[in-house]
N, C-alpha and C positions, 0 to 999 in steps of 0.2 A: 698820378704823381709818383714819379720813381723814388724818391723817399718813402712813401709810405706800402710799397709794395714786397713783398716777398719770394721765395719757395714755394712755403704752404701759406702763406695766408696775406689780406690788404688788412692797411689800417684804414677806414673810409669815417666821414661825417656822420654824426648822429641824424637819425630821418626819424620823422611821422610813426613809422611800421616799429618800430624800438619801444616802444612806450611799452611792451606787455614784460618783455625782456629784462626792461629797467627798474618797473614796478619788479618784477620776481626778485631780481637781484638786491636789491638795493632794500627791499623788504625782508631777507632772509636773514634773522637774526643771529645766525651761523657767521655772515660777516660782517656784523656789527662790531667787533671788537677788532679787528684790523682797519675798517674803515672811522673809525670813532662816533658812530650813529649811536643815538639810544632813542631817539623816536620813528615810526614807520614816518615813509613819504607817500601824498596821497598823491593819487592820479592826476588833479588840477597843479600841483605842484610840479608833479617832472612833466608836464604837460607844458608847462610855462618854462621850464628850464630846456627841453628840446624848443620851444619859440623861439628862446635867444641862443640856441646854440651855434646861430651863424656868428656873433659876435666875435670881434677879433679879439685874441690872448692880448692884446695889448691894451685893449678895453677892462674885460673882466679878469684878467688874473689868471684864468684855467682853460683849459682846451682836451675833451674827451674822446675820445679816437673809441670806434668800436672795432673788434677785429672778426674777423670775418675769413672763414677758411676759402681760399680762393673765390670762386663766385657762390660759394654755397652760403652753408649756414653760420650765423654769426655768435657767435662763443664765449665773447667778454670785452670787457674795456679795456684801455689804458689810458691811465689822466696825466696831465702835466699840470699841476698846481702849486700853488704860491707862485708865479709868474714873477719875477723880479728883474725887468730891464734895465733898471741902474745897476744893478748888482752883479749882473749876467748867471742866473740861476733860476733852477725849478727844483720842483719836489715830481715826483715819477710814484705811480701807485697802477698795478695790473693787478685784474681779476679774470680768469677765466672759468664766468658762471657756471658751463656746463662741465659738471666734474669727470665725466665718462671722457672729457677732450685733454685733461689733465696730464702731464706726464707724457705728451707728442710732441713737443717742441714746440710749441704753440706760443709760450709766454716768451721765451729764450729768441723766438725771430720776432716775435712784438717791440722786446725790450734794445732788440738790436736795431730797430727799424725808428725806435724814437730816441735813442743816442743819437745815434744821424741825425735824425732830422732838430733834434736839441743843437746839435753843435754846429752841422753845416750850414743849415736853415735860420735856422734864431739867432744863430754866434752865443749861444749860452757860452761859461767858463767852466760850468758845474753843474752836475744834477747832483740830485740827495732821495733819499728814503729812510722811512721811521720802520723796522721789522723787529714783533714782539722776538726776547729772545727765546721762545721755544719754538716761532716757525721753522722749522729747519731746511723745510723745502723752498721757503721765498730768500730765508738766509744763500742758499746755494746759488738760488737762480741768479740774486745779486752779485753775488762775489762771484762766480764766473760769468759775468757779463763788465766785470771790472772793476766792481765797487770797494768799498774798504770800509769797514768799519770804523768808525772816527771818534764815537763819543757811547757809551750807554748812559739811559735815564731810569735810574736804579726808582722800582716801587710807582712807574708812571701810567701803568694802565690797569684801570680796577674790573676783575672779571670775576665773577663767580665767589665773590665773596673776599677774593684775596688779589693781591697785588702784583704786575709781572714786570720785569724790565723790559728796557725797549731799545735796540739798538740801533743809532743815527749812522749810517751810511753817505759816502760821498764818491763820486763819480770824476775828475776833473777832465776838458779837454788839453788832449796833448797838444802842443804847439812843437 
């Protein structure tokens, strides 16, 4: 699908072979406070969540792209969630699990690959993002991929004892 294809990397359907991938990631509680997890996922659970991952976005609400450096190895997610076709919007969240792949361009043609396919594909009006504000690296990769910051939620994510803000990001398509 030329939407979802790249440079350096595809976005492709979540398969079978992911399940070690998902468990690692999804279990690191490094990203647990970007992703809003506070309990681990067991194996029978993303086990059933790759079952229905052929489900259409317009079913369940979300749709999880792994990304995958050309025909190689595959590196991290990208989701589109809260799915909202009355509304014509999603929510956008990238992870690129393997940190050594960090910092290639990797999220930056991810990110560019599901704009497109948000806007040309779906007819979305908007995407959005929630970025703690001391990410600074997810802050960049958003704002130069177009986004803006629209709102902060002062005191909204509890880490480590203390409380951080979180900045709502908005994307619109040009017409």
């Amino acid at each position: 699908m030329p939407f979802l294809t790249g440079h350096k990397i595809k976005l492709r359907a979540i398969e079978p072979e992911d399940i070690d991938l998902l468990m690692q990631w999804e279990n690191n509680v490094v990203n647990w406070e970007v992703s809003g997890t506070i309990t681990p996922f067991s194996r029978n659970l993303l086990q059933q969540y790759i079952d229905n991952a052929h489900l259409d976005i317009y079913q369940v609400g979300q749709l999880r792209l792994m990304i995958q450096e050309g025909e190689g190895q595959t590196i991290g997610t990208i989701d589109i969630f809260d799915f909202d076709a009355f509304h014509h919007r999603a929510g956008v969240g990238i992870l690129i699990g393997d940190q050594a792949k960090r910092g290639n361009g990797y999220a930056t043609e991810s990110l560019r690959l599901v704009k497109k396919y948000c806007f040309e594909h779906l007819g979305l009006k908007q995407i959005y993002c929630n970025i703690l504000v001391d990410n600074t690296l997810s802050l960049n990769l958003f704002q130069k991929a177009g986004f803006a910051i629209t709102g902060t939620r002062h005191q909204w994510v509890r880490s480590g004892g203390k409380y951080k803000d979180q900045h709502f990001l908005q994307l619109f398509r040009e017409e």
